[in-house]
C-alpha positions as CSV (number, residue, x, y, z in Angstrom):
1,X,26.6,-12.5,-23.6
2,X,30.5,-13.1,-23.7
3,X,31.6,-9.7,-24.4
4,X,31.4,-9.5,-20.2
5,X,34.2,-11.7,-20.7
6,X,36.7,-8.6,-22.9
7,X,38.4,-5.8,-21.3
8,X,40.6,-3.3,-22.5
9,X,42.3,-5.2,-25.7
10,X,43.5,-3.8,-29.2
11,X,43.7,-5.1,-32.3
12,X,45.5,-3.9,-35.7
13,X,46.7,-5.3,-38.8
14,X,44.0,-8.3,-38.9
15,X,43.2,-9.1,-42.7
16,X,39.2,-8.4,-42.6
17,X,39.3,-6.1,-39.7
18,X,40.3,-5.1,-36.5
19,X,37.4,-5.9,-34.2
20,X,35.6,-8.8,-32.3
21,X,33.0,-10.7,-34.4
22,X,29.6,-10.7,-32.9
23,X,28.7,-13.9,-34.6
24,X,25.2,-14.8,-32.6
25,X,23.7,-11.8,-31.0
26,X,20.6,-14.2,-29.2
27,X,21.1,-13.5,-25.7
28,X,19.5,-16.7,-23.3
29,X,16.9,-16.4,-21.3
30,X,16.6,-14.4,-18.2
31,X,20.0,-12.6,-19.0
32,X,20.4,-9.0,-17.8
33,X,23.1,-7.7,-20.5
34,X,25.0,-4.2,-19.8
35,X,28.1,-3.6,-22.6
36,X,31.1,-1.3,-21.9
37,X,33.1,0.6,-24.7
38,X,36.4,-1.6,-22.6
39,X,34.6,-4.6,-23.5
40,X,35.3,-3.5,-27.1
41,X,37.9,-2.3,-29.5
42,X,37.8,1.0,-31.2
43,X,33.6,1.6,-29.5
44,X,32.8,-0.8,-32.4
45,X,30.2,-3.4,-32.3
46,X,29.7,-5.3,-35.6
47,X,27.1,-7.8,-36.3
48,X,27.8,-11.0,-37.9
49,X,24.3,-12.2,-37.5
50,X,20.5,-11.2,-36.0
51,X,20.3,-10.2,-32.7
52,X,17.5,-11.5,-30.4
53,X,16.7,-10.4,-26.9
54,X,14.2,-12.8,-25.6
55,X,11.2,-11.4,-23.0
56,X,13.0,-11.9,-20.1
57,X,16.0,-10.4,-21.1
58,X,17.4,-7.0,-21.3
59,X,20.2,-5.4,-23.4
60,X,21.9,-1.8,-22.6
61,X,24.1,-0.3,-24.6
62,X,26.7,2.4,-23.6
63,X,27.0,6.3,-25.2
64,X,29.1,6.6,-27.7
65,X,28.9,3.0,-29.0
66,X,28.7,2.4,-32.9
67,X,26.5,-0.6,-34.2
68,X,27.5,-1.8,-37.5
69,X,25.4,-4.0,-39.2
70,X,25.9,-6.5,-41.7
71,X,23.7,-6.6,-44.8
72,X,19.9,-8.0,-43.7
73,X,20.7,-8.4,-39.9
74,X,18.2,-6.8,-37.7
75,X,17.5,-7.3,-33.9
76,X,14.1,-8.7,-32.9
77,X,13.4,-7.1,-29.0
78,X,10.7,-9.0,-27.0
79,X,12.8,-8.2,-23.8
80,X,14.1,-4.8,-23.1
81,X,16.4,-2.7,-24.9
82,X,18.1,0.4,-23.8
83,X,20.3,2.7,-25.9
84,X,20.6,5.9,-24.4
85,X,23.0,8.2,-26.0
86,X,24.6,11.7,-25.1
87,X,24.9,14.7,-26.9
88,X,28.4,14.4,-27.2
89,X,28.1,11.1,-27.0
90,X,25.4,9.6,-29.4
91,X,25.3,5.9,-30.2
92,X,24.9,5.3,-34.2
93,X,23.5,2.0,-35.4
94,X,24.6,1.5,-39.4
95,X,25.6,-0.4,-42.3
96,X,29.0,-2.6,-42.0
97,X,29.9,-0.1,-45.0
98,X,29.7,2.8,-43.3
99,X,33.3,4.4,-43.1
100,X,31.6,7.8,-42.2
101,X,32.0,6.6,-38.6
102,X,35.0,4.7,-37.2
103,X,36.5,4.5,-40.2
104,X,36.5,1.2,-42.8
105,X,35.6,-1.2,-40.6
106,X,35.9,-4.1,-43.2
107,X,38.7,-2.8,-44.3
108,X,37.7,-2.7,-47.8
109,X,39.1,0.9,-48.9
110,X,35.9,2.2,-49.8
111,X,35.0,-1.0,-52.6
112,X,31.6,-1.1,-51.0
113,X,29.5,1.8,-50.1
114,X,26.7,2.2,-47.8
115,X,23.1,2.0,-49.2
116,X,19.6,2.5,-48.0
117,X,18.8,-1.2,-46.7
118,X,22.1,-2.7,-46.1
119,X,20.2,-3.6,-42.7
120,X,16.8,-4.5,-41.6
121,X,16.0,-2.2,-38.8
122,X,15.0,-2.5,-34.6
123,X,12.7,-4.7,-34.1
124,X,9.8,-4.7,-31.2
125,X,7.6,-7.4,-30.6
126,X,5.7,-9.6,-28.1
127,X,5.5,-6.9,-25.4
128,X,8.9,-5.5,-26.0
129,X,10.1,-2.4,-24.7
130,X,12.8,-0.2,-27.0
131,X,13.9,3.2,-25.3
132,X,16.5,4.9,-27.5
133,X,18.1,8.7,-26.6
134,X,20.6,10.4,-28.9
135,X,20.9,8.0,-31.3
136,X,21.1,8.0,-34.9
137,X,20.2,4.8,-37.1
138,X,21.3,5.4,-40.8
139,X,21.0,2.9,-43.8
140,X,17.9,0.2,-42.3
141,X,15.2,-0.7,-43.9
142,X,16.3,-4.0,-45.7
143,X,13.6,-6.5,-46.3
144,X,11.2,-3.9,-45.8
145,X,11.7,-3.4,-42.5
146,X,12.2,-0.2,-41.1
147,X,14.5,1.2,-38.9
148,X,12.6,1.4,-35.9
149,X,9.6,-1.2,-36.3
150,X,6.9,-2.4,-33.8
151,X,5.1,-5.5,-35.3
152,X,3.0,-6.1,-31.9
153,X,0.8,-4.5,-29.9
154,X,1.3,-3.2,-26.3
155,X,4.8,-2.9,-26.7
156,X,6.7,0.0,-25.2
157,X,8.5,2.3,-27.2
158,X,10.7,5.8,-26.1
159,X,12.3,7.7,-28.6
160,X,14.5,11.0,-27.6
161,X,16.4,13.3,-29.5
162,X,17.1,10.5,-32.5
163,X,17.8,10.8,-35.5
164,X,16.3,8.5,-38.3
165,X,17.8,9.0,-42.2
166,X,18.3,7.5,-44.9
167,X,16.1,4.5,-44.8
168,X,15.1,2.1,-47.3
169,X,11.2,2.5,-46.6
170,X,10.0,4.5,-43.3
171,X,12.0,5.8,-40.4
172,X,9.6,4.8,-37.5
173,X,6.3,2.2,-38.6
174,X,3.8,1.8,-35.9
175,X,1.6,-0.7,-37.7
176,X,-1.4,1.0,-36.8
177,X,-0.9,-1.0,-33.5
178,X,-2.0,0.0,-29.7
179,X,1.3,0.7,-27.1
180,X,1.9,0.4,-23.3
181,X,3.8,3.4,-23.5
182,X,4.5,5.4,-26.8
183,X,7.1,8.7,-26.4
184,X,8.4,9.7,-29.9
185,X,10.0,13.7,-28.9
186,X,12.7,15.8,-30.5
187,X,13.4,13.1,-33.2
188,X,14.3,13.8,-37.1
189,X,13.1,11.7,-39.6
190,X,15.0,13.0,-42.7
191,X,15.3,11.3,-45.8
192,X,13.7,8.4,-45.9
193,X,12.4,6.3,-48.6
194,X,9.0,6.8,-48.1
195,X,7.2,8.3,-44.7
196,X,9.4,10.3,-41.7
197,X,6.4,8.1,-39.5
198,X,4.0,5.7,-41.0
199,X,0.5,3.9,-39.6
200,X,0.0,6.2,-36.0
201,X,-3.2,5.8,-34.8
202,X,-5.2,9.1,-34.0
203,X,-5.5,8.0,-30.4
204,X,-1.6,7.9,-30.2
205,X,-0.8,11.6,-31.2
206,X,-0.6,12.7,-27.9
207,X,2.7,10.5,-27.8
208,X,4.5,12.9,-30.3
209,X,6.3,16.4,-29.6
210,X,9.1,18.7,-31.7
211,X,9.8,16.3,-33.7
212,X,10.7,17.2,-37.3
213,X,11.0,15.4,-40.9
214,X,12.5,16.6,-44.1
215,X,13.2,15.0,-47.9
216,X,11.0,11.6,-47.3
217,X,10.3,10.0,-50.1
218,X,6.5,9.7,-49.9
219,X,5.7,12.8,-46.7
220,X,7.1,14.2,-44.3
């Protein structure tokens, strides 16, 4: 909840890398947090450690943002969270390893290289509310966990125009659970370990539309 705190600062030559350490990501109670690339160097967020946004908190983050993750972090939403992306713009959530965006983060030179599961996933519980537009979320699934996962019911969950690869188990898993609000539309599953989508309930079709899924491991 600090980052409020940054504006407009650079960093280079540091030894492990050139960015602010997000080293507890649990915001406090009844904290209404909006990030701004300025906040930020380089429109890099990494985290350190799990991220928790408690129920009555919220979260935003800004277009264009990139989320890397450290191996087996995750963040657990029983609050709101809103990541809503541009075309242009799209806001990538993905392994510390990644250099495919931003560049080597860790500053490594390529000696470790990203891998399905390197992080757990989004995580929506306890009536929590995830809406996500033009985003992509590459590498999850650690721990069995996928990238997108609602372990409650009556949660709320929009998904626009994302796209969800490379994933140690599923892209999205529903849990065969009941939702406030379910919108899944114009989303790519592609790639994933096993299922593009996995445990919908009939009743909660009617929440899907163009959406598309390719080389899964177990169906697409």
């Amino acid at each position: 909840e600090l980052l409020s705190g940054f504006s407009n600062n650079t960093a280079s030559g540091n030894g492990v890398g050139d960015y602010i350490q997000v080293a507890n990501g649990t915001l406090p109670s009844s904290t209404n947090q909006v990030i701004s690339l300025d906040q930020l160097i380089d429109d890099v967020l990494v985290m350190d450690g799990n991220a928790t946004i408690p129920a009555t908190s919220s979260l935003t983050l800004p277009a264009g943002l990139v989320v890397k993750m450290r191996p087996n972090t995750q963040f657990t939403i029983s609050g709101a969270m809103t990541a809503n992306g541009t075309p242009p713009s799209p806001i990538v959530f993905t392994s510390l390893h990644d250099d495919d965006f931003l560049g080597d983060t860790n500053k490594n030179g390529g000696a470790t290289l990203p891998a399905a599961g390197d992080w757990r996933g989004l995580i929506v519980q306890s009536a929590g509310s995830l809406t996500v537009a033009d985003a992509e979320l590459v590498f999850g699934g650690g721990s069995i966990l996928s990238p997108v996962n609602v372990s409650s019911a009556d949660t709320s969950l929009t998904m626009t125009d994302c796209i969800l690869r490379d994933s140690l188990v599923d892209g999205l898993q529903l849990n065969n659970l009941t939702f406030a609000t379910l919108s899944v539309s114009g989303c790519t599953f592609a790639n994933n370990g096993e299922y593009g989508v996995a445990n919908v309930r009939l009743e909660l079709l009617s929440g899907f539309s163009n959406n598309t899924a390719s080389g899964n491991g177990v169906g697409d």
